[in-house]
C-alpha positions as CSV (number, residue, x, y, z in Angstrom):
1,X,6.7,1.7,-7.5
2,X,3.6,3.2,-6.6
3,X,1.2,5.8,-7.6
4,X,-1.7,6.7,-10.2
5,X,-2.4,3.6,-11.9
6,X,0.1,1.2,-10.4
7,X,-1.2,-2.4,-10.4
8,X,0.2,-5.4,-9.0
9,X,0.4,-8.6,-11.2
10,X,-0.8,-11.9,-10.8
11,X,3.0,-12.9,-10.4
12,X,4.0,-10.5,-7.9
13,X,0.6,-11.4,-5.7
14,X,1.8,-14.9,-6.3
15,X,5.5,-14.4,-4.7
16,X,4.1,-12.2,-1.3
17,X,4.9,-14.9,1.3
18,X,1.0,-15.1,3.2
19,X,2.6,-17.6,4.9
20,X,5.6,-16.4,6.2
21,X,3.4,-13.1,7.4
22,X,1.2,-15.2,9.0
23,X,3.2,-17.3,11.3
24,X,4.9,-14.1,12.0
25,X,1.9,-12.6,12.9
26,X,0.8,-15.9,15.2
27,X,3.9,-15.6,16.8
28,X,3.4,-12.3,17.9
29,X,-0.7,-12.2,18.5
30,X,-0.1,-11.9,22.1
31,X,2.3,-8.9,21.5
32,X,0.3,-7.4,18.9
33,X,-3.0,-8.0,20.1
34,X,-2.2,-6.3,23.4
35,X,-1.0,-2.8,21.0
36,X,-4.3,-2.8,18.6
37,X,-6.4,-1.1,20.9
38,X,-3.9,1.4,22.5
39,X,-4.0,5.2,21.9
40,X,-1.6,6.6,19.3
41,X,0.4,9.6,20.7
42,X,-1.7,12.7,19.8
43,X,0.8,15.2,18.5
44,X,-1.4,17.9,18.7
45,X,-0.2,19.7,21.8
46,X,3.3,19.3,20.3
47,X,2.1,20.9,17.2
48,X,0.0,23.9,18.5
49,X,3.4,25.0,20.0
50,X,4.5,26.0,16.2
51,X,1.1,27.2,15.3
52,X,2.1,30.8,16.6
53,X,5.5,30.8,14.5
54,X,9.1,28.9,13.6
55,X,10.2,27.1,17.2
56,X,11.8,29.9,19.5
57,X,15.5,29.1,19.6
58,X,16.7,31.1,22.6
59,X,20.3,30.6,23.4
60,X,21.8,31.6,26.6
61,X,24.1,34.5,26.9
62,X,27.3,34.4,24.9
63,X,26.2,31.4,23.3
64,X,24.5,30.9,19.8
65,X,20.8,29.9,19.5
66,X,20.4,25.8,19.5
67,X,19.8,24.4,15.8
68,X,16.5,22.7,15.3
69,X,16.7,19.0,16.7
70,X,14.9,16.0,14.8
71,X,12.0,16.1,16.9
72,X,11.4,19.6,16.4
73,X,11.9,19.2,12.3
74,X,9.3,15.8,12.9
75,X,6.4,18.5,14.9
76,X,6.9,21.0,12.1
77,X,6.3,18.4,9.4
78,X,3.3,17.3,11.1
79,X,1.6,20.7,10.8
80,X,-0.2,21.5,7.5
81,X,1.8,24.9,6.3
82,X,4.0,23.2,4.4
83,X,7.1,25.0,6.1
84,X,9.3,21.5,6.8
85,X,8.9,18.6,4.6
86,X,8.5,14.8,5.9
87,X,11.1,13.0,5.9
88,X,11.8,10.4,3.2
89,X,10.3,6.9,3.6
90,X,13.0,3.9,5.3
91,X,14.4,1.9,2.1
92,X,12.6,-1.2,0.8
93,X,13.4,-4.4,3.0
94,X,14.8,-5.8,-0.1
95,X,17.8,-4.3,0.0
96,X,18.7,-5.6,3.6
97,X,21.4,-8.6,4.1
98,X,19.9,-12.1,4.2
99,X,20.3,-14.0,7.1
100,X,20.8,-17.5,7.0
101,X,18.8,-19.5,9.3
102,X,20.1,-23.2,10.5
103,X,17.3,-25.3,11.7
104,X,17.7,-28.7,12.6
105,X,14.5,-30.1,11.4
106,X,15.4,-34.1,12.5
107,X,12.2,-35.5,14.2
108,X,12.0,-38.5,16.8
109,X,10.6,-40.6,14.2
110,X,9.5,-43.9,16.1
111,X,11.8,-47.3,15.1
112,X,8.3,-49.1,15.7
113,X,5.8,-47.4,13.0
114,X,3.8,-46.4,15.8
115,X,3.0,-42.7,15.5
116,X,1.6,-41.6,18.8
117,X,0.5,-37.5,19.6
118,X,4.0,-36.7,20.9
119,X,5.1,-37.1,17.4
120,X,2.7,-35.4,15.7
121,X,3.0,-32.5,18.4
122,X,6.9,-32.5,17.1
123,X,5.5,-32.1,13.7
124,X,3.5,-29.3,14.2
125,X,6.0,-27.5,16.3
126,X,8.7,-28.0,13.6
127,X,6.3,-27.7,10.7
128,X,5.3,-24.3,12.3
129,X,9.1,-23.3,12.8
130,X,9.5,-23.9,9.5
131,X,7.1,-21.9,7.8
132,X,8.0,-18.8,8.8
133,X,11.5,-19.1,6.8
134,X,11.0,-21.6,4.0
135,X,8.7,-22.3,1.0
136,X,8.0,-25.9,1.3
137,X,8.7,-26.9,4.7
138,X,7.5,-30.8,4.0
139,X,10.6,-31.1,2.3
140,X,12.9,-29.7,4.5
141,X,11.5,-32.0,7.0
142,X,11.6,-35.2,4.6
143,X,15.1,-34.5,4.1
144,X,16.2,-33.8,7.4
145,X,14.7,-37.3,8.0
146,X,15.6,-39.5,5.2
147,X,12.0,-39.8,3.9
148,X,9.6,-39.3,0.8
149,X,8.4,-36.0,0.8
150,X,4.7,-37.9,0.6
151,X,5.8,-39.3,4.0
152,X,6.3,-36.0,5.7
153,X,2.7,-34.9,3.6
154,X,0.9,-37.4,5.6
155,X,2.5,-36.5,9.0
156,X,1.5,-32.7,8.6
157,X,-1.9,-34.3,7.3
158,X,-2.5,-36.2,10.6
159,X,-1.1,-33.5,12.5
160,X,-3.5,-30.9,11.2
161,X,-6.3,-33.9,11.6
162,X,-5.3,-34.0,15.5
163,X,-5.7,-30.6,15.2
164,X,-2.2,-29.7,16.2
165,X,-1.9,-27.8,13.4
166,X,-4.8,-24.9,11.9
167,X,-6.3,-26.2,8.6
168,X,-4.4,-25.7,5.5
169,X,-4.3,-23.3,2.4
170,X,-4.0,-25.2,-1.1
171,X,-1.0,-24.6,-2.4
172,X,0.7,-22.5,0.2
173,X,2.7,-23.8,3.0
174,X,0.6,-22.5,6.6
């Protein structure tokens, strides 16, 4: 997929879901913000310990020496001789199952046509909800409620005016 030369096209910058990535990510800024700043393990101890030579496997008397484990393979990779390889990279996240995700996106759409910030608080929360699994989540929510998807356009548009939702991206659901 990679390598000397490899360039994305238009099409396949086109289909990376920003979206979806980005709710993720705003899910998780508490989580992730906590981890930016912390220290990365520093292997080098680890590795200094195969500087002198293979790993020592000493077994005990009458008993065979241990086989390398996976952690000792992992140091010896680390080092820059060359003498273990790294392991291969995880497969694509392509090739994992789907899930299928059920979300009820029904709203507590007033009988009286008056749209208070309780509703538009709902549509934030289940515009946001939606986002992070489907393409066009103003039609999921027109659907779910039996309207025009130009009706559930102007709820996410007051909503995002009321600033319960961050300003949009033209032409990308977020």
């Amino acid at each position: 997929m990679g390598g000397p030369g490899f360039k994305l096209s238009g099409q396949t910058v086109r289909n990376i879901p920003f979206n979806r990535i980005e709710a993720w990510a705003n899910e998780l800024r508490d989580n992730v913000g906590a981890r930016l700043n912390a220290e990365s393990p520093d292997l080098r101890r680890a590795i200094s310990h195969f500087r002198s030579g293979p790993p020592r496997t000493v077994g005990l008397p009458g008993r065979p020496a241990p086989q390398l484990t996976w952690v000792d393979r992992m140091l010896l990779a680390q080092s820059d001789d060359g003498r273990e390889p790294q392991a291969p990279g995880l497969p694509l996240v392509d090739h994992l199952p789907a899930r299928t995700i059920r979300i009820d996106a029904s709203l507590p759409v007033p009988a009286n046509g008056r749209y208070g910030d309780a509703f538009y608080q709902a549509v934030a929360e289940m515009y946001l909800q939606l986002v992070r699994y489907v393409r066009s989540p103003a039609g999921v929510i027109a659907d779910a409620n039996n309207v025009p998807v130009s009706t559930a356009h102007r709820w996410i548009k007051v909503a995002r005016a009321r600033q319960y939702l961050p300003p949009g991206t033209r032409g990308k659901a977020g």
